[in-house]
C-alpha positions in Angstrom: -47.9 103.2 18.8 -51.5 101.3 18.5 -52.2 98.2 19.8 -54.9 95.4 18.8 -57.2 95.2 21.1 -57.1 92.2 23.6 -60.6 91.0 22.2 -59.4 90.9 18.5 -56.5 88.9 19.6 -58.7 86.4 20.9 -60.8 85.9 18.2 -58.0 85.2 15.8 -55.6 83.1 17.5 -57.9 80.1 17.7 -59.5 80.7 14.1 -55.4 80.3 13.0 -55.2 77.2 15.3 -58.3 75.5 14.2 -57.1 75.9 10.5 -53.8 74.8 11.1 -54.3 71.5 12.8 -57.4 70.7 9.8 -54.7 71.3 7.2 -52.1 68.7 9.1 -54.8 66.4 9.1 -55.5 66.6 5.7 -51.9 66.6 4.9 -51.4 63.1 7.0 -54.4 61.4 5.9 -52.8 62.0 2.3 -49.1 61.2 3.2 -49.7 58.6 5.7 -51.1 55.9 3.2 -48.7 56.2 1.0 -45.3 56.0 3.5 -47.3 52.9 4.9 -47.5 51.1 1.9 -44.1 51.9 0.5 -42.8 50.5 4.2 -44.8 47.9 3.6 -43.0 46.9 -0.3 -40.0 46.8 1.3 -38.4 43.5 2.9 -38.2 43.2 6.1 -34.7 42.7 8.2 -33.7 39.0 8.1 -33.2 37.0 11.0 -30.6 35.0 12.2 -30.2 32.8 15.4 -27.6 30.9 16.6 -27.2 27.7 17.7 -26.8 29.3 22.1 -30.1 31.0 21.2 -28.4 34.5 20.0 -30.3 36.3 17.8 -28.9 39.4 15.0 -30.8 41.1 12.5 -29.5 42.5 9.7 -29.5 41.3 5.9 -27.8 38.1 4.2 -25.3 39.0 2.4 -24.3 36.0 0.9 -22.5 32.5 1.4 -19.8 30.7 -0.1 -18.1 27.0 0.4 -20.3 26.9 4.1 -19.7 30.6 5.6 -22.5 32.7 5.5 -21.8 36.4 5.7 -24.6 38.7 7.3 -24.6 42.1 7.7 -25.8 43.6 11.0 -25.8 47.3 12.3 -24.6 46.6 15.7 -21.9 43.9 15.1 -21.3 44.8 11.5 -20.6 41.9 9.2 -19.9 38.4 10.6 -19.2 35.1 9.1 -20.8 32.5 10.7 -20.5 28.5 9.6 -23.8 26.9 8.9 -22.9 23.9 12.3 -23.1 27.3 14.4 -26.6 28.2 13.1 -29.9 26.8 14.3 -32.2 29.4 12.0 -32.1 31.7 8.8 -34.9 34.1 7.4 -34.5 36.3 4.6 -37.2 39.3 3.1 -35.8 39.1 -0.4 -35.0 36.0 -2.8 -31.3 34.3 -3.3 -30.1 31.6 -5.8 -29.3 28.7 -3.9 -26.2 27.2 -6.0 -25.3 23.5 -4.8 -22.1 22.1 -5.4 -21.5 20.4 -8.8 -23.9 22.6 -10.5 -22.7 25.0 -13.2 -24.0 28.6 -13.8 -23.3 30.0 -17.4 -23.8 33.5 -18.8 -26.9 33.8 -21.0 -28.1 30.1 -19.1 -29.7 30.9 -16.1 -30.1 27.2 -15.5 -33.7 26.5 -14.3 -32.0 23.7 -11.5 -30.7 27.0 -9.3 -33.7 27.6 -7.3 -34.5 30.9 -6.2 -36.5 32.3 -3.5 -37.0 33.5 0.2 -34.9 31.0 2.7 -35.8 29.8 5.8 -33.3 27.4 7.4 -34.0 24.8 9.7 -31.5 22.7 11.4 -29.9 21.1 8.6 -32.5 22.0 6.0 -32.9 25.2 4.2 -36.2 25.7 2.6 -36.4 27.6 -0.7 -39.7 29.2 -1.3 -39.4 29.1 -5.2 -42.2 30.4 -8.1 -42.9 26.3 -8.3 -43.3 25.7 -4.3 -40.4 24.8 -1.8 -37.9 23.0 -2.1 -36.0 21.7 1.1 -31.8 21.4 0.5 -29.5 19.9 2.6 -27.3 22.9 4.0 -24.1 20.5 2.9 -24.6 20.7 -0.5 -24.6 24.1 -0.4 -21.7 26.0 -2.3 -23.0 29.9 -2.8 -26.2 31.8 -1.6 -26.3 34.8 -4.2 -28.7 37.5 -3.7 -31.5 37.5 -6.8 -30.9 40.7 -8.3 -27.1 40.1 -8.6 -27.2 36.3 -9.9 -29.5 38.0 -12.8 -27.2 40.5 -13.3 -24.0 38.5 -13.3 -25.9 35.4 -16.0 -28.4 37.5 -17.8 -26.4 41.1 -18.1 -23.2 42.1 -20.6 -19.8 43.1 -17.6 -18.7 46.5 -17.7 -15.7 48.1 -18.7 -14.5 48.4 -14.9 -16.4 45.5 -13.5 -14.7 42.8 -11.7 -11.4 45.2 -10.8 -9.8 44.2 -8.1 -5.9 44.7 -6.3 -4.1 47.5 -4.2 -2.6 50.7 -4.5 0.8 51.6 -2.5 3.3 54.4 -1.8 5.5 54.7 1.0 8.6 57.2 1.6 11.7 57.6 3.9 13.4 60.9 3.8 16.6 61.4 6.5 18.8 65.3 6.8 21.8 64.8 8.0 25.7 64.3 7.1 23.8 62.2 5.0 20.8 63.3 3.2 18.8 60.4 1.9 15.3 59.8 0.4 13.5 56.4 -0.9 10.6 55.9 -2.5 8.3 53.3 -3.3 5.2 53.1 -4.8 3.1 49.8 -6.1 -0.2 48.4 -8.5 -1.7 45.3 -8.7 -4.9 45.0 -10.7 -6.5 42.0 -11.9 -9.7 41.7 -13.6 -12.0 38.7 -14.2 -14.9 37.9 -16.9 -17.1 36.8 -15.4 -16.4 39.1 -12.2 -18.0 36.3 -9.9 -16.3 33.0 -8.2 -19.5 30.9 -8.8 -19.5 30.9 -12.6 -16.9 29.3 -14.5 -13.8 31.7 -15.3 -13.6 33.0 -19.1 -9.8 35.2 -18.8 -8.4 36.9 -17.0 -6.0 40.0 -17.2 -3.5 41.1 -14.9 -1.5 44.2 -14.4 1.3 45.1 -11.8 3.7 47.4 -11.6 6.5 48.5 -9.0 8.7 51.2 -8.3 11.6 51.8 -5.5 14.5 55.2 -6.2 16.4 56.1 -3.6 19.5 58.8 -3.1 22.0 59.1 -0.5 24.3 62.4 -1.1 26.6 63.7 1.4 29.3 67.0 0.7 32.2 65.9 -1.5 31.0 62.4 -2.2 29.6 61.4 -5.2 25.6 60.5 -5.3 24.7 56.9 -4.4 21.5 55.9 -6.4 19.0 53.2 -6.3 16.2 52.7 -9.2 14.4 49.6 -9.9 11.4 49.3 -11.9 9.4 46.4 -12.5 6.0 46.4 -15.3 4.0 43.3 -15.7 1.1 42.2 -18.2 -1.1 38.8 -18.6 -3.6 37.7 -20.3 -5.3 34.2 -19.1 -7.8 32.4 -21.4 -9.3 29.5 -19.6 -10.1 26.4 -21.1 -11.6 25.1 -17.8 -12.3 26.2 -14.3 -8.3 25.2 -13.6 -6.3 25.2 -16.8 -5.8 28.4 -19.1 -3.2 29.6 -22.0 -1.1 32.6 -20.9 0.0 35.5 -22.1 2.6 37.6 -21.0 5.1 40.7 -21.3 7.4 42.4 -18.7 10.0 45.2 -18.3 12.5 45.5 -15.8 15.3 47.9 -14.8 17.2 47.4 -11.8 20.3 49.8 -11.7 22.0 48.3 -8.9 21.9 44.8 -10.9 23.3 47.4 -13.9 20.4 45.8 -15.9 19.3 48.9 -18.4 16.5 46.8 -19.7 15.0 43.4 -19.8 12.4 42.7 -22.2 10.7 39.7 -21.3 7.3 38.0 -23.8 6.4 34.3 -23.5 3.2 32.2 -24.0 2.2 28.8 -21.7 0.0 27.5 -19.4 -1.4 28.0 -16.1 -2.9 25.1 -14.1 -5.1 26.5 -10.6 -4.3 23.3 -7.9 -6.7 24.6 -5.6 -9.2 28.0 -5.1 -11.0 28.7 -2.2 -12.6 31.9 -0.6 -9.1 31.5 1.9 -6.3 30.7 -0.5 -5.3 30.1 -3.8 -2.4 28.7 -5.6 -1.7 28.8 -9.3 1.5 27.1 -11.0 2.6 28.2 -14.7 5.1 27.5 -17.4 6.1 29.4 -20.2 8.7 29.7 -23.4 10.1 33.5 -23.3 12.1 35.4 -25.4 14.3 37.8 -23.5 16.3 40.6 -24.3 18.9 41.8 -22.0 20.6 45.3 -22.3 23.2 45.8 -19.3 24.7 49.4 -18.2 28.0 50.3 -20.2 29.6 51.6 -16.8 32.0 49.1 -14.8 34.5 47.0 -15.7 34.7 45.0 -19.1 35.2 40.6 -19.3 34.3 38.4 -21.8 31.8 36.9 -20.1 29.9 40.1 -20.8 31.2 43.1 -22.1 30.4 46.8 -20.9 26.7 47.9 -22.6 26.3 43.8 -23.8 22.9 42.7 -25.4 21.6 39.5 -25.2 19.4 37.7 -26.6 17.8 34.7 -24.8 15.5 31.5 -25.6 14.6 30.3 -22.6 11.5 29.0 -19.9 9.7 30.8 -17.3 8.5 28.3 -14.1 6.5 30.2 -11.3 3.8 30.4 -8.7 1.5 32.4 -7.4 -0.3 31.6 -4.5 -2.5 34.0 -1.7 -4.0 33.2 2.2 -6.6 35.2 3.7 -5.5 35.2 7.5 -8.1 36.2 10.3 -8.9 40.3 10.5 -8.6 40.4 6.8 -4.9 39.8 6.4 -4.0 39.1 3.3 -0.7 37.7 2.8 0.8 36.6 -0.8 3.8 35.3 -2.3 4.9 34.6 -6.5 8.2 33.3 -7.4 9.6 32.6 -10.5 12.6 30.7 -11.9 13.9 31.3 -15.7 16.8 29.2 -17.2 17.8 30.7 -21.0 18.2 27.2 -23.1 21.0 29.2 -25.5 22.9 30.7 -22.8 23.0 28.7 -19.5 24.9 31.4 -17.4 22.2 33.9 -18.0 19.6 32.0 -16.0 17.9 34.2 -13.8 15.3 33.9 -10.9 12.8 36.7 -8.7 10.7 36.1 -5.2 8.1 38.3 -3.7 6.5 38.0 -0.7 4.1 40.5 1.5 1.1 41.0 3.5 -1.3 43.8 3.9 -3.0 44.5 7.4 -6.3 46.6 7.2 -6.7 49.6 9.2 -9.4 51.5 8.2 -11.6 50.8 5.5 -9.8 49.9 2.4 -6.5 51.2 3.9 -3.9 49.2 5.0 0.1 48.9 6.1 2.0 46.8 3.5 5.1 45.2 4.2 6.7 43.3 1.3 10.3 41.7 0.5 11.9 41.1 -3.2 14.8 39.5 -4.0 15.6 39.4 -7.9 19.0 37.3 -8.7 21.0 37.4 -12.1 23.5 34.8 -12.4 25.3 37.0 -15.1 24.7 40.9 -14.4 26.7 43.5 -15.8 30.3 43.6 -15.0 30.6 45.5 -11.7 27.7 44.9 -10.2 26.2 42.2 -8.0 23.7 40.0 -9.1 21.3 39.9 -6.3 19.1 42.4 -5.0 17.1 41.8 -2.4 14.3 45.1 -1.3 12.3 45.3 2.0 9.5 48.0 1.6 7.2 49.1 3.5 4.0 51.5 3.1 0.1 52.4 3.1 -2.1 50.1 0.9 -5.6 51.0 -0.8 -7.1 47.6 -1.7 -9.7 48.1 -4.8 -12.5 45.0 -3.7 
């Protein structure tokens, strides 16, 4: 086995060292530069302090109807009223929309100004192309970051844009003397054009759909089974920020009801009484034609035969109204009452109410309660149901 002599080793280590430590210096006085000045490009953290002297950095989100939402990596986002702030700083630009002022696609509208903020007291100044201009904070409706007001006025919506609703599913299974199993599963989309609250809404489409089966079998009885599915389509048109023309189609089936099929498809009008960030409530009125097929199992009456098919003119009179409760709770509620103009007996009414509470992310527990009443079911068979379901929620924001 040779060895290098102690003398050689010497020599070499420090001629490696020497070149090492010139090629990282080369290599940082290349690289340095250019990760300083690309630090540099970027915006800096905004600022925010309160009104006690408490300060956060983060990044402004954005601000609607006198909330502003900021983002910080310690306390995550908060919503803070402008009365409770005694400073703002942002890095990047917003679009400072005041309240009466109306934002069109393809019209940018040159009176939004839009620029760096600085906020002072009751004043925000707006650092625009054209110099700064000084708002009063109560005028105020919506702070929206630059890039997405030019996207949302100057850029065509995608196909997907602007979804929003919930996913659900929830299951009960019990082995015993009795061996029962129910199943629910839910889907509420909605979609708006434009997809943002501070322009003026174009239509609207809606899309729900609901699902409960059950069994219960036990030896030498016969099956009990529960099945009732509910499908639902609109289609609003607005011909202002609070009145629209609707659309509509919907399917039910509700075994226990012995309801085969109900073909609902009306047209009317929707009027918005109120929309806020917190809660909304919308009331409509429609002229339906309904078709009605029952079960042909139970007993017969004149009233309606066994397997009967009717055929309805009648109205549709609802409401649909949500409230945002603290910790993201969202609880909401639609009933809707339909008397039949050629057959007064076959008036018919539904009622939903149910709330969501967030647990991680976009996941939620659900609770929700339907009651659906018809005042002339199939022979046999009650006219009201009434479910109670429970079950995890994925809310698409």
């Amino acid at each position: 086995m040779n060895f290098l002599p102690a003398k050689h080793c010497s020599n070499c280590c420090p001629k490696k060292l020497r070149f090492l430590l010139v090629w990282l210096a080369a290599f940082g006085a290349y690289i340095l530069p250019l990760y300083a000045a690309d630090s540099s490009s970027k915006p800096g953290a905004d600022m925010l302090v309160f009104t006690n002297g408490d300060k956060l950095a983060g990044h402004l989100d954005h601000e609607a109807d006198g909330i502003v939402f900021f983002d910080s990596d310690n306390a995550g986002t908060v919503q803070v009223p402008w009365a409770k702030l005694k400073s703002l700083k942002t890095g990047k630009p917003f679009a400072v929309i005041q309240n009466g002022t109306s934002v069109k696609r393809k019209n940018p509208n040159l009176n939004v100004p839009v620029g760096t903020l600085e906020l002072h007291g009751d004043t925000l100044s707006v650092a625009t192309l054209q110099g700064v201009q000084e708002i009063p904070v109560k005028s105020i409706q919506y702070l929206v970051d630059k890039a997405a007001f030019d996207h949302a006025v100057l850029d065509s919506q995608r196909l997907l844009e602007g979804i929003t609703g919930s996913l659900s599913a929830g299951d009960s299974t019990v082995n015993s003397t009795q061996n029962s199993q129910s199943i629910n599963t839910g889907v509420t989309l909605a979609r708006g054009v434009p997809a943002v609250t501070w322009m003026p809404p174009r239509d609207r489409t809606l899309l729900n759909f609901s699902n409960t089966y059950g069994r219960i079998s036990q030896p030498n009885t016969p099956t009990v089974k529960t099945n009732i599915l509910h499908g639902g389509l609109e289609q609003d048109e607005y011909f202002n920020p609070r009145f629209y023309l609707l659309e509509q189609v919907m399917y039910d089936h509700n075994f226990s009801q012995g309801l085969d099929l109900q073909q609902i498809y009306g047209v009317g009008f929707g009027y918005t009484v109120f929309k806020y960030p917190k809660q909304e409530l919308d009331l409509t009125a429609t002229v339906d034609y309904t078709k009605q097929q029952f079960t042909s199992s139970g007993a017969g009456t004149a009233a309606a035969a066994p397997g009967a098919t009717n055929n309805l003119i009648g109205s549709s009179i609802g409401n649909t109204y949500f409230y945002k409760f603290p910790r993201k709770i969202l609880f909401n509620e639609t009933a809707t009452i339909t008397p039949q103009w050629n057959a007064f007996q076959d008036y018919s009414a539904t009622a939903t109410a149910g709330a969501t509470f967030p647990i991680f992310k976009n996941f939620g527990l659900s609770a929700q309660v339907i009651d659906s009443y018809l005042n002339d079911p199939a022979p046999g068979f009650n006219g009201n149901s009434l479910e109670f379901n429970t079950g995890l929620t994925y809310t698409i924001q």
